[in-house]
C-alpha positions, 0 to 999 in steps of 0.5 A: 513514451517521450523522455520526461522533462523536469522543471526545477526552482528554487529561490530563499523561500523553498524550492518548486519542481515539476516534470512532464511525460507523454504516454501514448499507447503504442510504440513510441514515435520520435521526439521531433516532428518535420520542422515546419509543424514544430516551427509553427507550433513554437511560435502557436506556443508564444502567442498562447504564453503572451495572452496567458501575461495579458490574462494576468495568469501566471507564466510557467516555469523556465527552463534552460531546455525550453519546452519539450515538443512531443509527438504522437502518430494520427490514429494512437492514443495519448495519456497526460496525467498528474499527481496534485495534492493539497489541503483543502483539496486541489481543484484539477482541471485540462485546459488546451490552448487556454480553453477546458477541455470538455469530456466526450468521445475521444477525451476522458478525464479522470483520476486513476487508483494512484490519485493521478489526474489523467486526460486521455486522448483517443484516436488522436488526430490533427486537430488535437494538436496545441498546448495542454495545461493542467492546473490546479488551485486551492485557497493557497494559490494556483499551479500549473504545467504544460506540454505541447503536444504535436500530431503526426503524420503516419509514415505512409500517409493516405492522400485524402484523410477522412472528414468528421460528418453530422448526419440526422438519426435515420439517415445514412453516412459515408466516409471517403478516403484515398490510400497511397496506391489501388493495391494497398489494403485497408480496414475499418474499426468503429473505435476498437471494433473491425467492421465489416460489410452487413446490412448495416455497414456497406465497404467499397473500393474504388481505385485508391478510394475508400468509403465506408457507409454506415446505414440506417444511423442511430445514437450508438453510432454516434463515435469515432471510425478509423481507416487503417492500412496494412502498413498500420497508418490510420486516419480518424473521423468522427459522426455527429448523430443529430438525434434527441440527444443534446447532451449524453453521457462520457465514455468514462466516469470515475470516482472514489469510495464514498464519493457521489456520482452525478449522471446527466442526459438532455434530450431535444424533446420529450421522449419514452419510456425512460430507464436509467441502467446498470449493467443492464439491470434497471435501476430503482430510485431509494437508498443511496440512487436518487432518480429525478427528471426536470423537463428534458434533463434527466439526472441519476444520482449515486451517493457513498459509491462503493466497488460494487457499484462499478459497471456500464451505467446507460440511459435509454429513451424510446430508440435513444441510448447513451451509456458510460463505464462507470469506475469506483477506485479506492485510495492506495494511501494509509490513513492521513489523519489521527482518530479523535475524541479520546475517552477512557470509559470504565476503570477497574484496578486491572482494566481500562475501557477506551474509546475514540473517535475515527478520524475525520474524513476530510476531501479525500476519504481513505478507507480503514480496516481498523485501530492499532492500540499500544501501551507503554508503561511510564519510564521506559521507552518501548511501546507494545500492541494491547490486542493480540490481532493486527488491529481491532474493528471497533473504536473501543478496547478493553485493556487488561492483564498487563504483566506488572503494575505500573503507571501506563501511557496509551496511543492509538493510529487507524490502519488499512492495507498501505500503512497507519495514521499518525498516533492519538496519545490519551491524556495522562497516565493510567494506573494498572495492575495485573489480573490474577491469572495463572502464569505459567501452569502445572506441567506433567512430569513423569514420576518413578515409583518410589522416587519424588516428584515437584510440581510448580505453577506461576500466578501474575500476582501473590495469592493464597491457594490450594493443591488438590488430588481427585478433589481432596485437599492437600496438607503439609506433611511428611508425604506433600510438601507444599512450599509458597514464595511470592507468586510461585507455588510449589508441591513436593510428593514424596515416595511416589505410589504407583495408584497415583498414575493417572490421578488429577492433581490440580491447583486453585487459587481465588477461583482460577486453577490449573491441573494435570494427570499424573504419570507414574512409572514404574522403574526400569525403563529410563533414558539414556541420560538420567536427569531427563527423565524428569522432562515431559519430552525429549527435542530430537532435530532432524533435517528435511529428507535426512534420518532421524533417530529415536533411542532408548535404554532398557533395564529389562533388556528382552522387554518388548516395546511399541512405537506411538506417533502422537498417540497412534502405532506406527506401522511396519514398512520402509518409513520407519525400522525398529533396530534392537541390541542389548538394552537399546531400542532404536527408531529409525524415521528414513527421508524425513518430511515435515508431516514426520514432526510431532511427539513420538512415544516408546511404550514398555509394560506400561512406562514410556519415554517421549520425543518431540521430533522437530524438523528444520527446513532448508534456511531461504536466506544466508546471513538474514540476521544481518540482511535487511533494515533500514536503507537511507537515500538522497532524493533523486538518487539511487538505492539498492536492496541486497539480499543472498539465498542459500541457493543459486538460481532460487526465484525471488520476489520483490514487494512494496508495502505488500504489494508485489513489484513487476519485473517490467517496473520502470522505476526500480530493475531486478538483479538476480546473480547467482544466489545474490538478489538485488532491487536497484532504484536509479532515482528515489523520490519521496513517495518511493519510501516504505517498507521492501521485502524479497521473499522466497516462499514465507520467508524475507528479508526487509528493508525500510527506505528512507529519503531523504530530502534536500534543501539548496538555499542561497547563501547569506540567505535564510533557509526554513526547515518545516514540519507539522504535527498532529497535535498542538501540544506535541514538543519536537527536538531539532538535530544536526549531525546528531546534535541537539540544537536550540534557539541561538542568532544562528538558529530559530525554533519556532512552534506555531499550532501544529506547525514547527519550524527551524530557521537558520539565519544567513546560511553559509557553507558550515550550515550545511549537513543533516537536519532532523525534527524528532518527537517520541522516537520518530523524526523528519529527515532533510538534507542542507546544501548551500548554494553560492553564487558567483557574479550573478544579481538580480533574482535567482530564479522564478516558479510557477507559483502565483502566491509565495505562500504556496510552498513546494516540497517533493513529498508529503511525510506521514511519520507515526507519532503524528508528524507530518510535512506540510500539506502543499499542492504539488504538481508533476507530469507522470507516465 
């Protein structure tokens, strides 16, 4: 891949920036082809930019480094793509010397997973050389970039290169080349396909010619035939089939979920029978395919595409085929727009129904897994989650049993695999208060007979109710007390008879209720410490392949006892060994794993003590609570995520937004010393922000990065600082440095729909600093330079922008309370 080339602009009225990189699938060639072919590309260059004037297009960026020349060798593939975004929805399009680029055999164009607009040349070859643009338009105005592209002689070149042929069906075709010397070898490939002699291809050698006959030719052999040396020079031809078929279908079409597919063939005369295939099955018009034939055009048509309709789409008449490999992508974005229409359907005193809306499609539809609903109860500030999953399918939800009554704000955002939509806020507040419910229930407590035992129960709200033994009612007496204050109740047996072992003691209040069997026993068994003996179980920790213990003091010192784990004897062997001495019982648990865990039991005449054993693993990370959180960066600088394992040499891995990032990234590198881990960006943009993990088995570290962008207007200039919201009603509060700033002669807070903008007057070097737009807690971060110049007259610089209306910012922000940056077209060469 050649070195990518940026172009940066700015003037008062924002910034432009774009850069450029040729990706070709082998290894990389040098830069700089022989002089002469770039001397002449060059000045093909010149004349191209002079008619593009004479057109009244607009002129490309300037820059200091002048157009960047890339080369690729005859015979390997080229990749050119860009990223383009906008609203409405940019129309994209590959241009070579100013005339489209058509797709065919060895052109595809088409936009991958990450919304890149891709045009891949195969099999490149001399002609193939020139200048290619990608530009891209809306309402707003027009952008593009370009970058020259030169073909190059392999290293070895062969002394006769193969012609391109046009044969008719039936007939018979050869391809002639000479390689440098008689004893060179050679091999010939139907695109990616070695060939070799048959019936069908006939392969001659003729001192340093070589010829490649194809028999007996039909459609499917309409492609391009390569000659390649054991050296790995190549040279390229194509066959021309002169068949039935005018018009046949791309070697690629590629679509987005919900997007319509259109498949078009033209034949020279009327030819049968006619069938539309996938993946070899033929296909049936109804539903979402739609077949139709008008004269020699036949059309396939598939509406709301999804993944499984991905595969070798192929049209067949008579001996005709031709055939396309169908592609279906989903977009890897969040949602970009809020759900709508919000309602609030029913209304009781302790519930709510809402719905909504889900939110528009727009030009590029995202898919959505569902709906993240949160409350927040007026006069504070933390919002919370209303279902306990991560999101609920439908656009409607039932709130209730909140903890107390209060006066609540409700909110909802569509979620999907890479994030969530800006929020929708209901109008207003709803007054709710809780659902009698029972808080925190009745818990067994082991009673000694003879002693007392108190039994308690929480209700979320104040309610009269009963306390039940075997189904009959309690009253107050010497015997029961039963107590009430506030929404705790609570019920005091006195002289504990040991018939009440096993008996139900239940409570009820306003037909909810809560209930226990009761454990009585009787005295001489107890703990070794007294005032645990109330406790349901008694917490023993215990370290993976460590020992635990589990010990018990006895009145009866020669009482025999039986050890349980979770209500089954354990039995004799290695695991486990029973130590006795006078008064004590021991339990030994050798090499503890994480199976060991659970409730263990010593049982003697019928009295028991409980233990909860709990096993504690090995801590992934050191200093976790400190670890992580949120890591701010300046566009086009470096960032870096540190973490530290308990253990040297432990393997880690990186993710972002969920998705796991390759050791061979280009954009961020791996650092792994000892127990210290390190994910190092050398160069941040925008779309680089979200959410990073490194994590050893279930365990992580987070990190949120933050990018912060920068702003460099003239001074003495204005400079603008805009954001957009999702609703016109939303207020935002401007910041620098932290400080609140309001309408002033320096500064400008103007609010216009959904947009918001701070403008600061003749900016001067004190301007400079950190700027923020904040509304419910979350905010737009930008980074103002000034820019002095020194003798300089004129204009500062030029863009590529026909209109200035079209503004250029390096991101688009999606922040969570319905802030967004402005929708702009952006364009920029990727790998």
């Amino acid at each position: 891949m050649a070195a990518p080339t940026r172009f940066h602009a700015e003037n008062p009225l924002g910034a432009a920036s774009a850069a450029a990189a040729l990706t070709v699938d082998a290894d990389a060639d040098a830069v700089s082809p022989p002089g002469a072919s770039t001397a002449m590309l060059l000045a093909h260059l010149q004349r191209r930019r002079e008619a593009m004037r004479a057109e009244g297009a607009p002129a490309s960026p300037p820059s200091r480094a002048g157009t960047r020349t890339c080369t690729v060798t005859e015979g390997k593939h080229a990749r050119l793509s860009c990223y383009v975004t906008g609203e409405p929805k940019p129309e994209t399009v590959w241009k070579k010397d100013g005339q489209l680029v058509a797709e065919g055999r060895r052109h595809v164009v088409y936009e991958d997973a990450q919304e890149n607009f891709v045009l891949k040349i195969l099999f490149c070859k001399q002609s193939d050389c020139g200048l290619y643009t990608c530009t891209a338009s809306n309402l707003v105005g027009q952008t593009y970039s370009s970058v020259l592209v030169v073909v190059r002689e392999p290293s070895v070149p062969f002394k006769k290169r193969l012609q391109d042929l046009e044969v008719p069906e039936k007939g018979s075709a050869t391809f002639r080349c000479e390689v440098p010397l008689p004893a060179t070898e050679s091999a010939w490939y139907k695109e990616e396909t070695r060939l070799w002699a048959s019936a069908k291809y006939r392969i001659e050698e003729a001192g340093t010619e070589r010829r490649l006959t194809v028999l007996n030719v039909s459609s499917d052999d309409d492609a391009v035939y390569i000659c390649e040396t054991a050296e790995g020079s190549r040279t390229v031809a194509e066959l021309a089939v002169q068949g039935n078929l005018l018009r046949r279908l791309p070697r690629k079409t590629a679509v987005r979920v919900g997007d319509t597919a259109m498949f078009c063939v033209q034949l020279a005369k009327p030819e049968g029978p006619v069938s539309w295939l996938r993946n070899q099955k033929e296909m049936v018009a109804g539903g979402r395919v739609a077949i139709t034939a008008e004269g020699t055009c036949h059309t396939l048509i598939i509406s709301q595409c999804s993944l499984e309709d991905m595969g070798e789409v192929a049209f067949v008449a008579g001996d005709c085929r031709t055939s396309t490999q169908f592609c279906v992508s989903a977009p890897r974005r969040p949602p970009l727009h809020a759900p709508e229409g919000p309602v609030v359907k029913a209304k009781t005193e302790s519930s709510v129904t809402l719905s909504w809306s889900p939110p528009p499609h727009g030009d590029r539809p995202v898919a959505i897994d569902g709906y993240l609903v949160e409350k927040k109860r007026l006069g504070t500030y933390t919002w919370s989650r209303c279902h306990k999953d991560e999101c609920v399918a439908t656009p409607e939800l039932t709130v209730a049993g909140v903890a107390e009554e209060g006066e609540f704000q409700f909110r909802v955002s569509a979620v999907n695999t890479f994030g969530q939509s800006p929020y929708l806020e209901f109008p207003g507040t709803i007054h709710l208060a809780p659902q009698l419910a029972v808080k925190t229930p009745l818990k067994a407590v082991e009673a000694v007979e003879g002693g007392e035992v108190t039994f308690s129960v929480d209700l979320t709200t104040a309610s009269a109710g009963e306390w039940f033994l075997d189904g009959k009612a309690l009253r107050a007496s010497s015997v029961y007390v039963i107590h009430c204050a506030g929404t705790r109740h609570t019920l005091t047996i006195r002289s504990v008879p040991v018939s009440l072992h096993g008996a139900e003691l239940k409570f009820v209040a306003n037909g909810i209720e809560s209930s226990i069997r009761m454990e009585v026993r009787a005295p001489g068994l107890t703990t070794k410490r007294p005032a645990a003996a109330a406790a349901a179980a008694r917490e023993v920790l215990a370290r993976l392949h460590e020992e635990a213990q589990l010990l018990a003091e006895l009145s009866d010192q020669a009482a025999a006892v039986t050890w349980l784990k979770d209500g089954h004897t354990l039995p004799p062997g290695p695991k486990y060994e029973v130590q006795a001495s006078a008064g004590r019982r021991a339990l030994l648990v050798r090499d503890v794993k994480r199976e060991d865990a659970g409730l263990y039991e010593c049982v003697s005449h019928g009295s028991r003590i409980a233990y909860q054993l709990l096993v504690q693993g090995l801590t992934p990370f050191l200093h976790k609570d400190t670890a992580g959180g949120c890591v701010d960066a300046v566009a086009g600088g470096p960032a870096c995520f540190e973490c530290e394992t308990s253990e040297a040499h432990t393997r880690v891995h990186w993710y972002k937004d969920g998705v796991e990032l390759s050791k061979a990234s280009q954009c961020f590198s791996q650092e792994d010393e000892g127990t210290r881990h390190r994910l190092v960006a050398a160069s941040v943009t925008a779309r680089d922000e979200g959410t990073y993990s490194c994590r050893v088995g279930e365990d992580s570290v987070d990190f949120r990065l933050r990018v912060c962008v920068k702003c460099r207007p003239v001074a003495g200039a204005s400079a603008t600082l805009s954001c957009e919201v999702a609703q016109a009603q939303t207020e935002v509060t401007w910041y620098k440095n932290d400080k609140k700033l309001s309408s002033s002669s320096k500064v400008r807070v103007e609010a216009t729909g959904r947009g918001r903008r701070l403008v600061v007057q003749q900016a001067g070097k004190a301007d400079a600093g950190e700027y923020s737009c904040e509304a419910g807690g979350q905010k737009v971060s930008f980074h103002l330079d000034v820019t002095v110049l020194c003798g300089s007259s004129g204009t500062l610089l030029q863009t590529a922008w026909k209109s200035e209306s079209l503004t250029v910012r390096p991101q688009q922000w999606d922040i969570e309370d319905g802030i967004s940056g402005p929708v702009v077209v952006w364009l920029s060469w990727l790998c």
